[in-house]
Structures are given as C-alpha cells and as structure tokens.
N, C-alpha and C positions, 0 to 999 in steps of 0.2 A: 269582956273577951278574955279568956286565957290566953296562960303564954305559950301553952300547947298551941291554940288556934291562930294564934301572930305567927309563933313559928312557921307554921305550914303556910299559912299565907306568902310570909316572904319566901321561903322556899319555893311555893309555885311560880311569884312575878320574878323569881332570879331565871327560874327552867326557861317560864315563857319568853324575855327577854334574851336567853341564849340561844331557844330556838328559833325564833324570828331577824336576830342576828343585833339585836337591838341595846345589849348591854352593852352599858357601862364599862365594866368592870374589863371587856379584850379590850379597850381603847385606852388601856393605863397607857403613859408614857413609859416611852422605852429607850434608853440610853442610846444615841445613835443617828434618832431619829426625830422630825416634829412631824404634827399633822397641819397642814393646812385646813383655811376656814370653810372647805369643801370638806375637808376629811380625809384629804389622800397624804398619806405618810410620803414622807420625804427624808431622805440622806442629810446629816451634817456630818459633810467629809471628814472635819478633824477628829468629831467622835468615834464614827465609824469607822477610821485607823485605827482608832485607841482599844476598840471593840476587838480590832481582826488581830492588835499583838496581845491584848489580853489570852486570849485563847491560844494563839500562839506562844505566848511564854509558860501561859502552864501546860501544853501539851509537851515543851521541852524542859519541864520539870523544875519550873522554877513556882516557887511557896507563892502562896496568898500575899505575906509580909514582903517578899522580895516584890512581886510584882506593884505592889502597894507602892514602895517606896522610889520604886522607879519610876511608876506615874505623877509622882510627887516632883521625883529631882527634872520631869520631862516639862515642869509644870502646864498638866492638862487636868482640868479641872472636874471633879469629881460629878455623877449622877444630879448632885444636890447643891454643886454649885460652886461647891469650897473647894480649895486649894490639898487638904487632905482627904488619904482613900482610905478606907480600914477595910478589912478582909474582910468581913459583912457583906460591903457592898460587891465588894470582887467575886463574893460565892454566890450573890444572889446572882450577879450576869451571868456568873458562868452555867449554871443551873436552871435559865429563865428560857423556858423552851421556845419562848418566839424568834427567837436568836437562831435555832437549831428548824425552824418548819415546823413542830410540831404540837400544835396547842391547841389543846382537846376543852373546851366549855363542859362543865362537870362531869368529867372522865368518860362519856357517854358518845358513842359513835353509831351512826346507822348507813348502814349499805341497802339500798332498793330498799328500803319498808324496814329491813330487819334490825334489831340493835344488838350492838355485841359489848 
C-alpha cells in the first residue's frame, strides 16, 4: 500500500468518526472537567475556578508568566498534575475552544444539507 493510500485512508476514518460523532480525538480531556464511565462530562469545581480566574486575569491583562506563577504560589495544580504551570499550558486553555462553545471536527460545518 502507499503512503498516499494510508494517508487517505486515515483521513477518511478521522471524517467518518467525526461525522458520526464517534471520535476520539472531541473526547480529549479537558482541564475542568472528567468524564464519567457513561461519558457525561462533569465539573471539578477547584479546576474549574482556576479555569474561570485564568481567563479572568488575562482579560485584565495580566502575562502568561504572571498568571503562571500565581497558580503556582495558589498551589493548584497544573493540567498534567504538577505543581508547576508554564505558559504553554496557560495558551493552550486559553485558546482551547471547548472552553469558549465553539469546536468545530475538521473546520467543516453543515446547515440543512449544505456545508459551509
């Protein structure tokens, strides 16, 4: 098989598993939140404080590195477990559209039949 013909393969079972609602890949973990063994996401309230001042402190203009290090002296503990935050992890929340409503499976939307 080519790697042209794998390519498109996995490209097809990604499509099809995003149309049918079936991927992987929306059910990453998301800072915030776990999923029970039924599937339904659920709240962990300290995270989800930590979530709502993140956004919070940088909408009132405070750095990557400040907010970093405040999550540190608050000690709450980072996405991955540890005790330290790095701005990495701070751009990727703040930038992680399911945070925000909006998460689009390969940037592809359809209204009644049509796609846009």
């Amino acid at each position: 098989m080519s790697t042209q013909n794998k390519s498109n393969q996995i490209k097809a079972a990604l499509r099809k598993g995003f149309r049918e609602g079936t991927s992987k890949l929306a059910d990453r973990k998301c800072y915030g939140y776990r999923q029970t063994p039924e599937g339904v996401l659920t709240i962990v309230p300290q995270e989800a404080e930590a979530v709502v001042w993140i956004f919070e402190s940088y909408l009132n203009g405070s750095s990557l590195g400040e907010i970093a290090k405040a999550l540190e002296a608050k000690q709450i503990l980072s996405p991955s477990g540890k005790p330290k935050w790095n701005r990495e992890a701070i751009s990727k929340l703040l930038s992680n559209e399911k945070y925000i409503g909006s998460v689009l499976l390969q940037k592809t939307v359809t209204f009644a039949g049509y796609q846009v």
